[in-house]
N, C-alpha and C positions, 0 to 999 in steps of 0.2 A: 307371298305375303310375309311379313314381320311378327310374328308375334311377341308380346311382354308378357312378363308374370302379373300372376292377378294382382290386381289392389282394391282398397274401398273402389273406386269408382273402374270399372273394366269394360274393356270395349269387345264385343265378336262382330263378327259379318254373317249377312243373311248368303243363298246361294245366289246371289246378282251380284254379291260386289258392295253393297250397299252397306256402308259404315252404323250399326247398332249397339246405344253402350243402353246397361241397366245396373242398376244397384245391386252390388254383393252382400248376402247375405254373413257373409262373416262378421266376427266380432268384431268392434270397433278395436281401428289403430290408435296406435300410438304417435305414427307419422302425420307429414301431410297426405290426404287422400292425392293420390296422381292421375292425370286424366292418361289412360294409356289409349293411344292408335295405330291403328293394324292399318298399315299403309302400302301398296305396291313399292317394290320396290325400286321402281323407276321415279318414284316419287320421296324419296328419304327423307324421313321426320325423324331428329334425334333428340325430342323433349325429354322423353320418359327410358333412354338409351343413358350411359356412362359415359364411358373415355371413349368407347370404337363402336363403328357402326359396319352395319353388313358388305355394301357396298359403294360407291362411289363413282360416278362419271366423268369426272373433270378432265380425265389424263386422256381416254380414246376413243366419250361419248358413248362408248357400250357400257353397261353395267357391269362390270366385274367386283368382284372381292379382290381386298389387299395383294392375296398372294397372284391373283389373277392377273394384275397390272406391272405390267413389268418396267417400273419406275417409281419415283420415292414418292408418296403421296401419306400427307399427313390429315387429319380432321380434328378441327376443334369441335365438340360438341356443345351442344347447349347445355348439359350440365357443365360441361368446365368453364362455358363463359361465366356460368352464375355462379360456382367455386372462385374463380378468380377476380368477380366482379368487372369485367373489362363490360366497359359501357359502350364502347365504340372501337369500330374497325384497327386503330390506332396500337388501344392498349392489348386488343386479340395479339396482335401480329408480335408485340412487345414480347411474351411468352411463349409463342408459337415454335417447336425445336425450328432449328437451323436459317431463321430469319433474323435477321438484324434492323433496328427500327433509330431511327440518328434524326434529333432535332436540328433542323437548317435556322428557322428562328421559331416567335413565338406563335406564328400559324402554319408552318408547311413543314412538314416531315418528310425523309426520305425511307425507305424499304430497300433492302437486298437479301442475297442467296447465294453462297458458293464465288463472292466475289465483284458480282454485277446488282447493278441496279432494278427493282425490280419495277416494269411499267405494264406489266399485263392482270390485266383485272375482267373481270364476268362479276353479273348478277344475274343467277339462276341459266346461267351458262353461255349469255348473252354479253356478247367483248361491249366492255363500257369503258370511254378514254376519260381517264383522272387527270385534269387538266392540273400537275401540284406548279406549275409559276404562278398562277391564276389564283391558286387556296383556295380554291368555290367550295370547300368543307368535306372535299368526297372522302380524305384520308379519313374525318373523324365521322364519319357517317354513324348512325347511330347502333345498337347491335341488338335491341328490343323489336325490331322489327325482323329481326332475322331467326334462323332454324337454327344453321350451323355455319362453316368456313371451312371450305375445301381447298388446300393449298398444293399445287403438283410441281414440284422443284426438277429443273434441267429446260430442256426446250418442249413447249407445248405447241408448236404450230401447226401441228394436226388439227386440232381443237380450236386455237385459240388465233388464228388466223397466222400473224405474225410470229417469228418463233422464237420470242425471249427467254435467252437460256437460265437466267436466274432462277424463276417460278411466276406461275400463275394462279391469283388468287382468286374463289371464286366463291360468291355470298350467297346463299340459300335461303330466301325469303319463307317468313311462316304465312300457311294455308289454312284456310278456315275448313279445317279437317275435323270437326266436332260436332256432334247433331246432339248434343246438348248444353245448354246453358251454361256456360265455366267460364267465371272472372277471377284476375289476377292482379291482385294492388301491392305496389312496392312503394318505400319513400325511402333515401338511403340520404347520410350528412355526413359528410371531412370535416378534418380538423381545421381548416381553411375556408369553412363556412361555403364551401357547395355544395350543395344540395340539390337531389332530384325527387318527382314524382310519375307514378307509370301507373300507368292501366291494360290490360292485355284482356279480353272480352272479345268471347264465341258464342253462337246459337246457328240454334237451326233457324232457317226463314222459313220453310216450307211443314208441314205438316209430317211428310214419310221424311224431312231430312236430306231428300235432295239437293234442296239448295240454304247454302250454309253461309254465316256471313263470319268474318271474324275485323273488330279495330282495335289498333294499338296506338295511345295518345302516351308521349313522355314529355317531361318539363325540365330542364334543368337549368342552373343561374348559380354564380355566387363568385365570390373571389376564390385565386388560387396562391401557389406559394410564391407568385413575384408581385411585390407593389404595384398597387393601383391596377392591375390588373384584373379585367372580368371575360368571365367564361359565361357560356350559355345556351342552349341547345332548344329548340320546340319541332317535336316529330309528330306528326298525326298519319298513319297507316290503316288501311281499309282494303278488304277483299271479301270477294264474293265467288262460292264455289258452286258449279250447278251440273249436275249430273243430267244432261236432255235427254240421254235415253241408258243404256243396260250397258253400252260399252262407250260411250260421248263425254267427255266432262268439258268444260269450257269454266274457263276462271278468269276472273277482268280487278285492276286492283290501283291504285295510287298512293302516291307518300307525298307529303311536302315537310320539306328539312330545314329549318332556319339556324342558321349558326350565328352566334354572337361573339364577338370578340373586341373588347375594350381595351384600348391603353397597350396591342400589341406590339412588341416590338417586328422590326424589319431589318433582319441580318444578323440579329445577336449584341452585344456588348463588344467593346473597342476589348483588341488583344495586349496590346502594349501601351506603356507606362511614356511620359516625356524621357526619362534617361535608358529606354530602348529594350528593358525587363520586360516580361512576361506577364501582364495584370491577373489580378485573381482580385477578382469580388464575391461579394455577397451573395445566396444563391436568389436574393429577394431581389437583386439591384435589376431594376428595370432602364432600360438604355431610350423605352419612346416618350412621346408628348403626349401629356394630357385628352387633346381632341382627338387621336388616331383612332381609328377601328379598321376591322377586315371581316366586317359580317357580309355573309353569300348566304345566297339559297338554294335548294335541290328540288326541283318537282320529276315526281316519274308518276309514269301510267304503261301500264302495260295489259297484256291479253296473250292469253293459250288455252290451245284447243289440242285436246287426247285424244286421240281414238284408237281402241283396239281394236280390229281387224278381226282378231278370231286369239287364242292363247300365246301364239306366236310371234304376233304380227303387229306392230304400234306407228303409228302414226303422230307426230308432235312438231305441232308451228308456234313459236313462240316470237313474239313482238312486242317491244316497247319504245314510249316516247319519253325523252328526257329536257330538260332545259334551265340549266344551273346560271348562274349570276350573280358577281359581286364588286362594289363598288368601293375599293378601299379610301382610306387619305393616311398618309403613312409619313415615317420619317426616318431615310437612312443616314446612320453615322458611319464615315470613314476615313483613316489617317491619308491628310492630304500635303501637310509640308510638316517641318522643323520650324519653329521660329526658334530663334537667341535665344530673346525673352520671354517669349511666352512656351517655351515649349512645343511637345508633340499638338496639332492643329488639326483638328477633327472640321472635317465637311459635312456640313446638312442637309441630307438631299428629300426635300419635302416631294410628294409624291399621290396624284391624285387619277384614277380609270373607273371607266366602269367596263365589265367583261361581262359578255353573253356566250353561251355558248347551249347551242342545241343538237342533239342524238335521235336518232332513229335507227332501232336496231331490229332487225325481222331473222331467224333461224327457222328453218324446218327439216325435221330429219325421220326417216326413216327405219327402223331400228325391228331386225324379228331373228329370230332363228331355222336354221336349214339340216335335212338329215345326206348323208355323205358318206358314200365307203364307211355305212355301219355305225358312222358318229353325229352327233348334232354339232353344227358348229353357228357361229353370230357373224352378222353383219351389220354396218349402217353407213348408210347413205343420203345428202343432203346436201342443203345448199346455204349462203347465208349473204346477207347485203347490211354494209351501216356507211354512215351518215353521218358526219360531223360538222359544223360550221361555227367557226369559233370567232365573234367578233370583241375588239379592243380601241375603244377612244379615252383619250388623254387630254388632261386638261393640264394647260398652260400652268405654270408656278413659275415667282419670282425667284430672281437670283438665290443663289445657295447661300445658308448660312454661315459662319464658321464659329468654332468652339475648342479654345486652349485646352487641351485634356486635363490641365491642373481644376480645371471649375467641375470635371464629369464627377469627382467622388460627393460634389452639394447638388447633381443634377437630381429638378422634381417633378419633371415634366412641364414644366410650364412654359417654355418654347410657343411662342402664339404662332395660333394656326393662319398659314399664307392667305390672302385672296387670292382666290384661283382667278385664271383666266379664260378663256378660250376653249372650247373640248370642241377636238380634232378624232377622226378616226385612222389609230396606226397602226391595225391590222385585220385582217379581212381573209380568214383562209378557211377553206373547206377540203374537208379529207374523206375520200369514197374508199371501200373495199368491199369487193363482190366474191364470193369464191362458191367452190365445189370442194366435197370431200366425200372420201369411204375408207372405212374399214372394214376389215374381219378377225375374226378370231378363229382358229383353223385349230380342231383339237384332232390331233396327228396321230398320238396315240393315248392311251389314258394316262399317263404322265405329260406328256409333251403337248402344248401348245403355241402357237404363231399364230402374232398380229401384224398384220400387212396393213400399210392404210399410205392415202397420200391428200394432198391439198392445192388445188388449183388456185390462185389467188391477180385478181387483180387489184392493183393499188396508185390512188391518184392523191396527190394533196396540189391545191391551186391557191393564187389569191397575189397578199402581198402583207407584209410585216417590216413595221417602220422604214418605210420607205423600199424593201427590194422584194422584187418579183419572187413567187413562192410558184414552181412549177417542177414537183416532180414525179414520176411514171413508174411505174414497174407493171407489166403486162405479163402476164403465164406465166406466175413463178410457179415451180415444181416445189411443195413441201412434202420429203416423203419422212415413212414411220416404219419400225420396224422393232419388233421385241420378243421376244423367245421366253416361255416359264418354262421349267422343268421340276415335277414335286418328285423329292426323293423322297417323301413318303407323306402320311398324310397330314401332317403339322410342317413340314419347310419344301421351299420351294427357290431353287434359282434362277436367275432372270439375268438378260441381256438387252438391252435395246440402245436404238441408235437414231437421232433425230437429224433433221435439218435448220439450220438456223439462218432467218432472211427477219431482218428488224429495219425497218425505216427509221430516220434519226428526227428529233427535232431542235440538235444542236446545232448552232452553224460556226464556220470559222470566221478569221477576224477582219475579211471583206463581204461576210453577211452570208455568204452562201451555203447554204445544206448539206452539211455531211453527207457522202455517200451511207446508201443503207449497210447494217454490218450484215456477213456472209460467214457461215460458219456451219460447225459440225458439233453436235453432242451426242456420247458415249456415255454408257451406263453397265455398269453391271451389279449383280447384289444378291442377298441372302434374307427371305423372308419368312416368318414362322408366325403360325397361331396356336393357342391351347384348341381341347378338343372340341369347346365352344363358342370359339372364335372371339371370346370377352378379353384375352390378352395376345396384342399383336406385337411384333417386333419385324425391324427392317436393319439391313446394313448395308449401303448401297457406295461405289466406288464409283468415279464421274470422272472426266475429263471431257472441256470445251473447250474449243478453238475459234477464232472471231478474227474476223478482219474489218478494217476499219472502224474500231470502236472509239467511240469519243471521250475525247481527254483533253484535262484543261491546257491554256494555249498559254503556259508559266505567268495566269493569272492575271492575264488580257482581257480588255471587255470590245465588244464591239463600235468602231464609230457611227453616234448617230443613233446609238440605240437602248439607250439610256445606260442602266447600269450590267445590261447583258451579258454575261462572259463569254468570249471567245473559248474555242474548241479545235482540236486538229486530230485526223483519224487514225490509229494505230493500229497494230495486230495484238490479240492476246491471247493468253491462254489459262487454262484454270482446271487444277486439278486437287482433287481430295476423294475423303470419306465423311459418311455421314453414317449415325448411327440410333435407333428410333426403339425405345421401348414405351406402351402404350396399352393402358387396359387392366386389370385387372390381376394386384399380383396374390391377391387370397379375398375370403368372402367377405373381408373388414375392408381388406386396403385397395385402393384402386391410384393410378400414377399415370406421370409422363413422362418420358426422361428422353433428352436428345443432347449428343454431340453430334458439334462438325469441325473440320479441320480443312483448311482448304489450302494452296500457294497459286497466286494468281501472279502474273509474270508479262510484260509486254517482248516485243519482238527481242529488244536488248538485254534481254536476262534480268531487267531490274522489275521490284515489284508495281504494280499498279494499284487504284482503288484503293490507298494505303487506311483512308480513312472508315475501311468496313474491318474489325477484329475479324481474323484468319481463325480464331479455333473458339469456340461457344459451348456453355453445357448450360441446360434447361433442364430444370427437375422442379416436377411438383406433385405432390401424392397429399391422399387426404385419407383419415382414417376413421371408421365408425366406431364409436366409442360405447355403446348400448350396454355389453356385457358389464362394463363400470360403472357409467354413469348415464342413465337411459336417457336418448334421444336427443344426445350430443356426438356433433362429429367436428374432429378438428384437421389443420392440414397446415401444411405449410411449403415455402418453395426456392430454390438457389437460382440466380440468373447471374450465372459468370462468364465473362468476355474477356480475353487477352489486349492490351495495350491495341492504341492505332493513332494514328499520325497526320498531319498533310504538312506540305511543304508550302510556306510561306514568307514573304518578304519583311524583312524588320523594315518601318516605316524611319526610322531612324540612322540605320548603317547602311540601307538598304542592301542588305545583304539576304540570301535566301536560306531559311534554316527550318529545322524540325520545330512542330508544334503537335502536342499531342497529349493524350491520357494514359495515365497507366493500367493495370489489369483494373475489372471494376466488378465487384460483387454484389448483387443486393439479394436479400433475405428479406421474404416474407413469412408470414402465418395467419391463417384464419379460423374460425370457431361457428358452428353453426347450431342454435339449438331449437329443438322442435317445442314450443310452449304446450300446442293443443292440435287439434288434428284440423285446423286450420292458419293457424299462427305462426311463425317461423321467426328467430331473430340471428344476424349474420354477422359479424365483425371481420374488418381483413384491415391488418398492417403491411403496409408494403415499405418498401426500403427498411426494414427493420432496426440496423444498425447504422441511420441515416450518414449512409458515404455520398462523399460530396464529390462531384465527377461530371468533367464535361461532355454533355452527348449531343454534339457535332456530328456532320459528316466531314465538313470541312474547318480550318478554325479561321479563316478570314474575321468570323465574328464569332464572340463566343456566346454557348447557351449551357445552361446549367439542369441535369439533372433533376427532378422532384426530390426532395428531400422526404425525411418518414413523413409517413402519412399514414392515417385512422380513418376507417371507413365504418357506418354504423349502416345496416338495412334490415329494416321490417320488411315480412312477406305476407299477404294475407290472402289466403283463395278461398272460396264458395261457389 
C-alpha cells in the first residue's frame, strides 16, 4: 500500500482492503484540505504525490521502482500537471525531459525522442493508435480526466506490442477511489480570451463504499494567439468502482471528447516571398478561410476486472472500445509556379473527408511473485488482441484556386467556400495485432537482478487507400527483452538493457506501396539513484539504436493520385546519445524537474537525419514553497531550451534545395500559487516569458509559429 502524510481530510484502510477516510481532528490548515488515497500499488494514484511516484508499469508490466526498471522512464504527476497548467496531452509532453513536441500546422502535432518520431501510445496500458493525418484530436486529448503520464523512452515492444524506439507514452486515467463526497471546481482565462471550466466529483454510491462513482465534465472555448482562430474542447468522463467481493474489483467508465477547431489552418503559412527570400510574418498571421474547421470527436468505454488470488497473485483483464471522427473542410496553400508578373503563385487546394475510425482493445495479464533458491522473484504473463478499422471518403472539390503571394500580406480569409461534390470512399483499412508475452524478474542475488521477457506478435493491416491495395503480414515476430540492475548500495543502482525493434510503417513510397516494417536493436545503459525516501530520483541513461528501413522524405515528393500525400523511401539509421533526469524533491521547500538529452542521429551515409527534431534539450522546472515569508504562497518557474533544427527544402523560385530552419530557442516561464482559505486556491502561470518568436515546425514546407507570452489566471475551489 501507499501511504500519505496526514492532512485535514485522511484516508486509512479497514483489514479487507476496503478504502475508509474520516475527519482529522487537528487544527485547522492553512492549506487546501487534500483528499489522500492509500491505493495498491498496482493501482498508482499520484493526486496527493509530488514530482515521483513509487512505482511504474509501463516499461515490463511488472511493477517495479525507478531503480528497479532498467530503462529511462519518466512520470509526469498530477501535481506537475496542475504546476504547469498543461490542460492536454500536448502541452504535458511540451515539458516533459527529453520529448520534443513540433507544430505540423494548426491542428496536428508531431512527438519525438532520441531522434525518432514518436507513434506509441496506451491509455491505462492499453496500445491505442493516434490516428495524427486524421487530427481526430487524440494529440490534444484532455488531461482532467487523467491521474498521470508515464513516458518509457528507447524501444517498448515488450509491452507495447510494436517496438518504437523513440518512447511510449502512456495516460493513466482517474479512478473513483473516494468513499467520500469531494468536488473540485476550476475556471482558468488567457490573455487571448480562452477560457475553461471543470468539475471533478466523487462519492461513494453504496452505503460501506464499495461502490464508488467519480465524473469529470470540462468546458473550454475562446480564441487563441492567431486571427480568427477558435479553440475549443467539451469532455465529460465518468466511472464507476465496485468492490464485488474482499479480493474482485470491476470498474466500467466512458468519455466523450469534442474538439473544436475554427478558422485552422492546413500546412502552415507560405515560406518564401515572390523575389525567393525567406518570409517571416506575424505570429497572428493566419494562412486559412473563414469557413474551414477540423473538429473531431473521441468516444471511449472501457471495463476491468482485479482479482487477487491470495497476496501474491493478481489477475487483470482490461478492455476498451473506442471510436473517434472527424469531418474537416480545409484549405492548403502552396507555391506552384513563378509568374513575370504576378510573381510567386500559391495553389489552393480546398479540401473536404469525413474519417471514422474505431478500436477495440482487450489485455489480460497475469502478474504474482514466486520464492527460489532462497529469493522471491516476479513474473508476468499475458496475452493481448486490438483492432482498428479506419475508414475515409472524400468529397469531390472544384478546380484549385490560385493566389499571387503579393495579395497573401492583405489575406482575411475570405476565399469562398467551394461546392462540394460527390463523397467517394478512398480508404478502407483495418489493422489486427494479437500477441503473447512474459516476463520475469529474477533477483539473483541481493544486489543483482534480471529481467528476461519476450513477445510473440502477430500483425495484419488489409483494405485499400486511394485507390491501392493495402495487404500487409507479419506472422511470429520474436520481441525479446532483456535488462540487468545492479545497486551498488542502497541509493544507485546500474542498469543495462537491450530491446528488439519491429515497427510497421504507415508511409508509403512514391508508387503507393508500404514501407517495409523498420527492424532494429536498442541498447541501453545507465546510472540511477533515489534519496533515502525515494521523494528525489535521478537517472543517467546512454542509448544507442539501430533501424533499418526507416522512413524518409522522397526530396519532397507527394504520391500520384493521392492527394497531397508525401512520398517516403526506406533507409538505415542510427541514433545515439545521453540522457540525463533529475526529479523530486531537492529540500522540504523545493521540489524540481530538470532533463537534458543530447543525441546524433545519422543514416547509413554518415549524414544527419530527422534534422528537423533539436539534437540536445534541457527542461527545468522547480517550484518553491514560500510559507516561512510569506504564508501560503508558492511560486516556481521554468527554462525550455532546444538547440537549432532545420529541413531541407526547395526555393519555389531558383528551385534550388536549401536549408530552412530555427535557431537555438528559449522560453521561460513562472508561476504563483496562492492559498486564500482552506478551500480557495488562486494560480497564475506566464509562459513564454520573454515572448521569443520562433518557428516550431517539424518540417518547414509550411511555416507555424510558436505561442507567443501568454497569462493564465485559475481559481480552484474544493469541498
Amino acid at each position: 500500500m501507499i501511504h500519505a502524510e496526514p492532512s485535514p481530510l485522511t484516508t486509512t484502510t479497514d483489514d479487507s482492503g476496503d478504502i475508509n477516510r474520516a475527519n482529522s481532528e487537528a487544527e485547522p490548515s492553512t492549506t487546501l484540505p487534500t483528499i489522500v488515497v492509500t491505493a495498491d500499488i498496482n493501482k498508482q494514484v499520484t493526486e496527493n504525490t509530488d514530482y515521483t511516484i513509487p512505482v511504474a508499469r509501463s516499461a515490463t508490466g511488472l511493477a517495479l521502482s525507478a531503480r528497479e526498471t532498467p530503462q529511462a522512464v519518466s512520470v509526469v504527476t498530477h501535481q506537475q500537471i496542475k504546476d504547469q497548467n498543461s490542460n492536454n496531452l500536448t502541452e504535458v509532453l511540451k515539458r516533459a525531459p527529453a520529448i520534443q513536441v513540433g507544430s505540423i500546422d494548426g491542428a496536428r502535432s508531431g512527438f519525438s525522442a532520441r531522434g525518432f518520431g514518436i507513434n506509441g501510445f496506451q491509455i491505462d496500458g492499453l496500445d491505442t493508435d493516434f490516428v495524427q493525418q486524421a487530427a481526430m484530436g487524440e494529440y490534444g486529448i484532455n488531461t482532467a480526466m487523467f491521474d498521470h503520464v508515464e513516458i518509457v523512452r528507447g524501444a517498448t515492444g515488450l509491452m507495447s506490442g510494436t517496438g518504437d524506439p523513440s518512447a511510449n507514452v502512456n495516460l493513466i486515467r482517474k479512478r473513483a477511489d473516494s468513499n467520500v463526497r469531494a468536488t473540485e471546481l476550476s475556471a482558468d482565462v488567457d490573455r487571448y480570451g480562452y477560457y475553461g471550466l471543470s468539475v471533478d466529483h466523487s462519492q461513494p454510491l453504496s452505503e460501506s463504499g464499495a461502490v464508488r462513482g467519480r465524473v469529470v465534465a470540462n468546458y473550454q472555448d475562446g480564441d487563441t494567439f492567431i486571427d480568427r482562430q477558435e479553440l475549443g474542447q467539451n469532455l465529460l468522463y465518468a466511472t464507476v468502482d465496485a468492490d464485488v467481493s474482499d479480493n474482485t474489483t470491476v470498474s466500467i467508465g466512458a468519455s466523450r471528447q469534442h474538439n473544436k477547431s475554427k478558422s485552422t489552418m492546413w500546412g502552415g503559412l507560405p515560406s518564401y516571398l515572390s523575389d525567393g527570400s525567406k518570409a517571416e510574418w506575424d505570429t497572428s498571421k493566419n494562412g486559412s478561410a473563414n469557413w474551414t474547421n477540423w473538429d473531431s470527436d473521441n468516444v471511449y468505454y472501457f471495463a476491468d476486472i482485479d482479482h487477487d488470488f491470495n497476496e501474491d497473485w493478481n489477475l487483470t483483464t482490461n478492455a476498451s472500445y473506442n471510436e473517434s471522427d472527424s469531418s474537416p473542410k480545409l484549405l492548403y496553400m502552396y507555391a506552384s509556379s513563378t509568374d513575370p508578373d504576378a510573381g510567386l503563385i500559391y495553389n489552393l487546394n480546398p479540401f473536404h473527408a469525413d474519417t471514422e475510425r474505431k478500436q477495440v482493445n482487450v489485455k489480460t495479464e497475469l502478474t504474482g511473485s514466486f520464492d527460489a533458491l532462497g529469493r522471491t522473484h516476479q513474473v508476468i504473463v499475458g496475452g493481448s488482441y486490438k483492432k482498428s478499422d479506419l475508414d475515409t471518403f472524400t468529397y469531390t472539390a472544384p478546380p484549385d484556386g490560385l493566389l499571387p503571394v503579393s495579395e497573401f500580406s492583405d489575406w482575411d480569409g475570405s476565399y469562398p467556400e467551394p461546392v462540394w461534390g460527390d463523397k467517394t470512399q478512398s480508404s478502407d483499412v483495418t489493422t489486427k495485432e494479437k500477441a503473447i508475452f512474459a516476463a520475469t524478474q529474477l533477483q539473483l542475488t541481493d544486489p543483482l537482478s534480471l529481467i528476461l521477457g519476450s513477445r510473440v506478435s502477430d500483425y495484419e493491416r488489409s483494405g485499400f487507400q486511394y485507390g491501392t491495395k493495402v495487404n500487409t503480414e507479419s506472422e511470429h515476430i520474436w520481441t525479446p527483452y532483456a535488462g540487468i540492475t545492479y545497486d551498488i548500495n542502497d541509493n544507485h543502482s546500474l542498469y543495462t538493457s537491450y530491446s528488439a525493434i519491429f515497427q510497421p510503417q504507415s508511409e508509403r513510397d512514391i508508387n503507393g506501396r508500404y514501407l517495409d516494417p523498420i527492424e532494429g536493436k536498442n541498447y541501453e545503459i545507465g546510472l540511477k539513484s533515489e534519496s533515502d525516501n525515494g521523494a528525489l530520483q535521478s537517472q543517467v541513461s546512454i542509448f544507442r539504436i539501430e533501424q533499418n528501413d526507416l522512413a524518409q522524405p522522397d526530396g519532397g515528393q507527394t504520391i500520384p493520385g493521392a492527394g497531397l500525400e508525401k512520398a517516403y523511401v526506406g533507409a538505415d539509421a542510427t541514433s545515439q546519445g545521453v540522457e540525463v533526469e533529475v526529479t523530486g524533491q531537492l529540500s522540504d521547500k523545493l521540489q524540481a524537474t530538470i532533463g537534458y538529452t543530447h543525441f546524433n542521429a545519422k543514416g547509413k551515409n554518415g549524414k544527419a537525419i530527422n534534422t528537423g527534431y533539436a539534437d540536445t534539450t534541457l527542461n527545468l522546472f522547480a517550484t518553491y514553497d514560500m510559507d516561512d515569508i510569506i504564508p501560503n504562497l508558492t511560486i516556481g518557474g521554468g527554462i525550455d531550451w532546444s538547440n537549432g533544427y532545420y529541413g531541407i527544402v526547395t526555393n519555389p523560385v531558383t528551385g534550388q534545395s536549401e536549408k530552412y530552419g530555427q535557431d537555438d530557442v528559449t522560453l521561460a516561464s513562472i508561476m504563483a500559487r496562492y492559498t486564500v482559505n482552506e478551500n480557495l486556491e488562486a494560480q497564475l502561470n506566464v509562459n513564454n516569458l520573454f515572448n521569443q518568436k520562433y518557428l516550431a515546425g517539424e518540417n518547414f514546407f509550411g511555416l507555424t509559429y510558436g505561442e507567443p507570452i501568454n497569462v493564465v489566471g485559475r481559481l480552484t475551489y474544493r469541498f
